[in-house]
C-alpha positions as CSV (number, residue, x, y, z in Angstrom):
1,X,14.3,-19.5,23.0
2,X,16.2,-17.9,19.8
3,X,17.6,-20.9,18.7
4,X,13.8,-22.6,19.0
5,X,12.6,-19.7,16.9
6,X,15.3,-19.2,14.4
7,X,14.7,-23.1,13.8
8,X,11.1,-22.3,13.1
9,X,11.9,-19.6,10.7
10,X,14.6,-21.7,8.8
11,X,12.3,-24.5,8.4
12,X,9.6,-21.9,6.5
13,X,12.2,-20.7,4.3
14,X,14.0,-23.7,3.0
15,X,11.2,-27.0,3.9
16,X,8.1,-24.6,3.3
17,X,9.7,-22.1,0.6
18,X,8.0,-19.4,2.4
19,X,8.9,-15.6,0.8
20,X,11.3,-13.7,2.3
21,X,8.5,-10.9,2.8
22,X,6.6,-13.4,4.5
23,X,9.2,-15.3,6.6
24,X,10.6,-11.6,7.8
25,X,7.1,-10.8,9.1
26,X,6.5,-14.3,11.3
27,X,10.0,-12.9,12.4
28,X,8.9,-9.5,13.8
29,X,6.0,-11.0,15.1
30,X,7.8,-13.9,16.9
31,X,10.7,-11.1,17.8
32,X,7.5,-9.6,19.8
33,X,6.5,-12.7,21.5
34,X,10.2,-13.7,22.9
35,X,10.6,-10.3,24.4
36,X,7.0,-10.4,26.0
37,X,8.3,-14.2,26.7
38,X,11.6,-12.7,28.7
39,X,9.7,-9.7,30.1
40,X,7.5,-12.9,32.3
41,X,11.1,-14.8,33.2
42,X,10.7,-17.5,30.7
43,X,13.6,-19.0,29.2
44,X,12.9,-22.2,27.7
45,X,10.9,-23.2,25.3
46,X,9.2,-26.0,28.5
47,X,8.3,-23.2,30.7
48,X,6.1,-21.8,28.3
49,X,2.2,-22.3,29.3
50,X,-0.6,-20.9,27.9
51,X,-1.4,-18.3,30.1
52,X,2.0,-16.6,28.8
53,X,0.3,-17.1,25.1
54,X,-2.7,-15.3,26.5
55,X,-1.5,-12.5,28.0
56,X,1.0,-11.7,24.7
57,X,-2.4,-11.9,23.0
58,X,-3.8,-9.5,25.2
59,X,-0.6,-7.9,25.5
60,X,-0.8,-7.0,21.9
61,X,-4.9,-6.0,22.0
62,X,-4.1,-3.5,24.8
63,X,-0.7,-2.0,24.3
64,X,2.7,-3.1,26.3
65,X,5.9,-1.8,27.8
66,X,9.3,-3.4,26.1
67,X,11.7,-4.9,28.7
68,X,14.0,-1.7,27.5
69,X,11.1,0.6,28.8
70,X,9.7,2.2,25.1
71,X,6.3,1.7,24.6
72,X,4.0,0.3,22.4
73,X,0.1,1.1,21.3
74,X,-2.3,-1.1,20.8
75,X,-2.3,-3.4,17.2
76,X,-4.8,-3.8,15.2
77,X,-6.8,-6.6,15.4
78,X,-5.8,-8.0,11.9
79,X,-2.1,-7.2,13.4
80,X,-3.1,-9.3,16.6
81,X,-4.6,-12.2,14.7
82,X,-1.1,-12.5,12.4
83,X,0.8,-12.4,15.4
84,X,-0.8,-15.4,17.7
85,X,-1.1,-17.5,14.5
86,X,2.8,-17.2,14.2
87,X,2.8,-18.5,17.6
88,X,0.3,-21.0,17.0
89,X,2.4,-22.6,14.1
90,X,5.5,-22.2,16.4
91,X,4.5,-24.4,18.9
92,X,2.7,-26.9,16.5
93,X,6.2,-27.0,14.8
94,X,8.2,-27.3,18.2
95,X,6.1,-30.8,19.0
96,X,5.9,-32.0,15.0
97,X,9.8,-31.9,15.9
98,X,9.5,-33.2,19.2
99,X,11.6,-30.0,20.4
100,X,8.5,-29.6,23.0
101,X,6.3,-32.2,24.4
102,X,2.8,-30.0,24.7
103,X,1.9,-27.1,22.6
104,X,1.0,-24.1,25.1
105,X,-0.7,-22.5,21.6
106,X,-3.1,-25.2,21.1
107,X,-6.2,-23.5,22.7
108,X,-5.5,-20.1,22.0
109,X,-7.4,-18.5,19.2
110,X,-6.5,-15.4,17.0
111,X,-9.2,-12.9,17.6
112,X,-12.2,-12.7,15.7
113,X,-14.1,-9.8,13.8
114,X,-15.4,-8.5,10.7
115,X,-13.9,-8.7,7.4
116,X,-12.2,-5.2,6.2
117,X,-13.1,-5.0,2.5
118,X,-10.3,-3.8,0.1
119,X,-10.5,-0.7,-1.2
120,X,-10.2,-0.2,-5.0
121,X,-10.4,3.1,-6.8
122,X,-13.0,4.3,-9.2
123,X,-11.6,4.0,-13.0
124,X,-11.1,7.6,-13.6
125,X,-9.3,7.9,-10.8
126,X,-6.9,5.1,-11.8
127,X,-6.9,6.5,-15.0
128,X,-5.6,9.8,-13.5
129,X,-2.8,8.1,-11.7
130,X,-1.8,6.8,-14.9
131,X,-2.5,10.0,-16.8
132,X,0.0,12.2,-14.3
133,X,3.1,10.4,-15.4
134,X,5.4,12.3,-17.7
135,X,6.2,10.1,-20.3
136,X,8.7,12.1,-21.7
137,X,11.9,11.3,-19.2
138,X,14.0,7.9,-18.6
139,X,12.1,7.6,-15.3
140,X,9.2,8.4,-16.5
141,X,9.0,6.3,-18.8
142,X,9.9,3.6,-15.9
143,X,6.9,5.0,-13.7
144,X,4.5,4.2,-16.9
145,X,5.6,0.8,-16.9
146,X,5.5,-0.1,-13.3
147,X,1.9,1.4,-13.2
148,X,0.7,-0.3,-16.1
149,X,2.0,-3.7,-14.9
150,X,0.5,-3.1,-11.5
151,X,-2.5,-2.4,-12.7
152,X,-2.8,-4.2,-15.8
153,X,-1.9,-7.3,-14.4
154,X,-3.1,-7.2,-11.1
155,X,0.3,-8.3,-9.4
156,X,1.9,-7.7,-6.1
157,X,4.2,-4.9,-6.1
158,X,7.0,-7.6,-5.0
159,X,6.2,-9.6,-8.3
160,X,7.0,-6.8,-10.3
161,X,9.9,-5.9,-9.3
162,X,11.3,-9.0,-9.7
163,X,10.2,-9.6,-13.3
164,X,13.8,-9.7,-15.5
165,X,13.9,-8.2,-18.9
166,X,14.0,-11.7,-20.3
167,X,10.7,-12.3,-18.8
168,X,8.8,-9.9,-21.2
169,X,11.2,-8.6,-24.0
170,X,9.5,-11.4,-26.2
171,X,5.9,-9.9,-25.0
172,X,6.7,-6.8,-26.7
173,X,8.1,-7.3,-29.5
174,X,6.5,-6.2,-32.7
175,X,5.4,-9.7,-33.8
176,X,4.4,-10.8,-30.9
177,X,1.5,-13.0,-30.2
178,X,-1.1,-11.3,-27.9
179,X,-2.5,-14.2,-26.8
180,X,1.4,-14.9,-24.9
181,X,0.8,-14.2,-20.9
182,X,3.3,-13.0,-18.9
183,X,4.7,-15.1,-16.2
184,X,4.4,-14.4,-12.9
185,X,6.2,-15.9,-9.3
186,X,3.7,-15.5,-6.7
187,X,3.7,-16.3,-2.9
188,X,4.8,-19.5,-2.0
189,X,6.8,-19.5,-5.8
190,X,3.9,-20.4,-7.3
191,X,3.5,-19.5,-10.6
192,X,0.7,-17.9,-12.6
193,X,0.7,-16.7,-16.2
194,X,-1.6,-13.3,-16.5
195,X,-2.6,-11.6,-19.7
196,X,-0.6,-8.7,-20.9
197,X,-2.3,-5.8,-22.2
198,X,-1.9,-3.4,-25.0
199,X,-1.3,-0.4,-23.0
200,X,1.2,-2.6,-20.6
201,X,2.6,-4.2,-23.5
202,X,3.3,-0.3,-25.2
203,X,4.4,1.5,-21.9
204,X,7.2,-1.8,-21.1
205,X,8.1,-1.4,-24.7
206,X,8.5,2.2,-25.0
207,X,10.9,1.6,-21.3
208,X,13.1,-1.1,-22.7
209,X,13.5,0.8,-25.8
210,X,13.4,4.7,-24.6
211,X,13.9,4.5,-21.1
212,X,16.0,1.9,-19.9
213,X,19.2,2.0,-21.7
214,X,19.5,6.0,-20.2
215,X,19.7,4.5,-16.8
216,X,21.0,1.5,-17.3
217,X,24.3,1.1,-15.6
218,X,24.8,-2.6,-15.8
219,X,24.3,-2.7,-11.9
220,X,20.5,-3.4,-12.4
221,X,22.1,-7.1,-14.2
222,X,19.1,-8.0,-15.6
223,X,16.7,-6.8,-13.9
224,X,13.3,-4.9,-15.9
225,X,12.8,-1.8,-13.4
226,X,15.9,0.3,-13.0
227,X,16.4,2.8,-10.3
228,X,18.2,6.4,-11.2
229,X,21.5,4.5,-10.0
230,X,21.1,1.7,-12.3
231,X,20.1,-1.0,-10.1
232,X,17.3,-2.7,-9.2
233,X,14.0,-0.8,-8.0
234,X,13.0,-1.8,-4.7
235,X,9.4,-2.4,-3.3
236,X,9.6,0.4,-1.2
237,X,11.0,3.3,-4.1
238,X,7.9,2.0,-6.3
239,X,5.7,2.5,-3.7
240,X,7.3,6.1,-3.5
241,X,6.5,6.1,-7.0
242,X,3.1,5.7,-7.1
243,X,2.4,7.6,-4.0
244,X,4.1,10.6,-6.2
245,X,2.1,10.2,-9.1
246,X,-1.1,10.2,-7.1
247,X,0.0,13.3,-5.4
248,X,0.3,15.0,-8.7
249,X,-3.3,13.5,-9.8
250,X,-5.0,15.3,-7.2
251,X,-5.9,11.4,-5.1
252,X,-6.2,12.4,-1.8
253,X,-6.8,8.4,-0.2
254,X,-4.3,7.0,0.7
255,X,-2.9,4.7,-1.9
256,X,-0.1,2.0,-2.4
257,X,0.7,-0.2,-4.6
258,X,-1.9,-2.9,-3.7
259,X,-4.5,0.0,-4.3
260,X,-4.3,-0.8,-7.9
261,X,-4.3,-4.3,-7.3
262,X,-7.7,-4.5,-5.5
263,X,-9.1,-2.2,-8.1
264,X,-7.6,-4.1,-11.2
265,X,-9.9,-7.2,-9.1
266,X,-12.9,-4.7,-8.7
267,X,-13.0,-3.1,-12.1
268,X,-13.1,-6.9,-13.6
269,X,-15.9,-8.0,-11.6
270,X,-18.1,-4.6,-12.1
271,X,-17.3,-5.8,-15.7
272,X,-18.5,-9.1,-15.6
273,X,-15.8,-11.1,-14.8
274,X,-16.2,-14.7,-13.1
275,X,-14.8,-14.4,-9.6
276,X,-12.9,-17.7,-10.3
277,X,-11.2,-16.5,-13.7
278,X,-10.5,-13.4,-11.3
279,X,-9.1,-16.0,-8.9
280,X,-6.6,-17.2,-11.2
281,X,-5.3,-14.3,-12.2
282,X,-4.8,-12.8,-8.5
283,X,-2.6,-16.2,-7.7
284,X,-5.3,-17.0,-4.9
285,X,-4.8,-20.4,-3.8
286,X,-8.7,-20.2,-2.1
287,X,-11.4,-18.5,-3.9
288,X,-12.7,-17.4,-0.8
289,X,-10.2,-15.1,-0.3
290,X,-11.5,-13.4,-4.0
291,X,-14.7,-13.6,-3.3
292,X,-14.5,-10.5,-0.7
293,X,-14.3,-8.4,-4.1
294,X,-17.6,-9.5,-4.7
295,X,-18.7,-7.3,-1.5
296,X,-17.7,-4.4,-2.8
297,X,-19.1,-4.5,-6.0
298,X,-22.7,-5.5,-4.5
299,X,-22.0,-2.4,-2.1
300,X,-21.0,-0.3,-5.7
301,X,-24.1,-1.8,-7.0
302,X,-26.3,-0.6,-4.1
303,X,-25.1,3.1,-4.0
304,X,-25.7,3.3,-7.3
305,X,-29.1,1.9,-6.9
306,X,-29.8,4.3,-4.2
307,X,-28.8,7.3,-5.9
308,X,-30.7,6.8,-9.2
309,X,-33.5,5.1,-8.9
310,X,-36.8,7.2,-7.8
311,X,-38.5,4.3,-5.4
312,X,-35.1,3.4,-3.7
313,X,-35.7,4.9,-0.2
């Protein structure tokens, strides 16, 4: 059963060129499924039927006991629905390789249920996130430019950290063209180019220039965001980051760093923005999947409907 999994999960990182993020999740999940998988007795990938897919399923929706006795609450449904599509494509991989004969998965569906919207912050509180950074120390100066890039691009946390220094030094310059975009390597390795902003473009400059060299101590390679030991800042120290700042700004929702992505989304669509220009610059590959932004404006636009106008209830 490891070997038929670790197969799987090779063959999404190397045929597929599936993230390491994403190819470390399908392993937890799967991790999940061959101890509920050994918990039953099964061994082999051909005693696997789909009653044992069911009852990891429901295993999963009602909360379970670990073959080492911890236990385990209930997941969320979004959490369930990951995890049996993991097995899903499992099994539809074990018979495209003809490792299996049947796939146990076949008739086994994720669970259903409403679509959570993403929550965005209003503007002024973005803008007090931004504010509450002090500007006037190395990592400061770091902090301004992670934020601004988060929220003035509207990437992923894990596409920012990755960016180089190469990758924007000619943004930023003083001659620069502001029309240049910055490019960005999105799930999958797709890439994107996004526009780069004035306040983005100043707070990356004033890093690479005030900032960067203090901490720099040629550990980072070339990395953009340093961490105070000189290397590379990692996804989870940025989110720190911007869970710090937010602290200091008085923000009392929870926050992370996709917080400012769904609200760059929002604030461009309470602007005007066409959902499919707003698409593009998210690195959907479906537009359905932006389109859920849409929601929450029309929501925005209803409160504010209901609180100002004098026939609205």
């Amino acid at each position: 059963m490891t070997r038929f999994v670790q197969g799987y999960l090779d063959h999404l990182a190397v045929e597929r060129g599936m993230s390491v993020h994403t190819v470390q999740g399908y392993r937890r999940d799967l991790e999940r499924y061959l101890a509920h998988l050994a918990a039953r007795g099964v061994r082999t990938p051909a005693e696997i039927d789909p009653g044992a897919v069911s009852s990891f399923a429901h295993a999963l929706q009602q909360g379970w006991t670990a073959p080492d006795g911890s236990n385990h609450p209930p997941l969320a449904r979004a959490s369930v629905a990951r995890a049996v599509v993991a097995v899903r494509s499992l099994h539809r991989f074990g018979v495209q390789e003809r490792l299996t004969t049947d796939n146990p998965a076949a008739a086994v569906h994720p669970p259903g249920g409403g679509r959570r919207l993403p929550k965005a912050l209003p503007l002024e509180q973005v803008q007090a996130v931004l504010d509450a950074v002090d500007r006037s120390t190395p990592t400061g100066l770091r902090d301004a430019a992670l934020l601004e890039l988060l929220y003035g691009t509207g990437a992923r946390i894990s596409e920012v950290v990755a960016l180089d220094v190469d990758d924007v030094a000619r943004l930023v310059e003083a001659d620069a063209d502001p029309r240049q975009g910055l490019r960005l390597i999105g799930k999958g390795d797709k890439e994107r180019i996004v526009p780069l902003g004035s306040y983005a473009r100043r707070a990356v400059s004033d890093w690479l220039v005030r900032g960067r060299p203090a901490l720099s101590t040629g550990r980072g390679g070339p990395a953009l965001l340093l961490n105070s030991r000189g290397g590379r800042l990692s996804r989870q120290s940025a989110w720190g980051l911007l869970r710090s700042a937010a602290a200091r700004a008085g923000i009392e929702a929870e926050i992370s760093p996709h917080t400012l992505r769904h609200s760059f989304a929002t604030h461009l669509l309470d602007g005007g923005a066409d959902v499919r220009v707003v698409q593009e610059l998210l690195g959907h590959a479906s537009v359905t999947t932006t389109q859920i932004y849409t929601l929450v404006t029309v929501d925005h636009l209803r409160e504010v409907y209901l609180s100002a106008h004098p026939r609205a209830r």
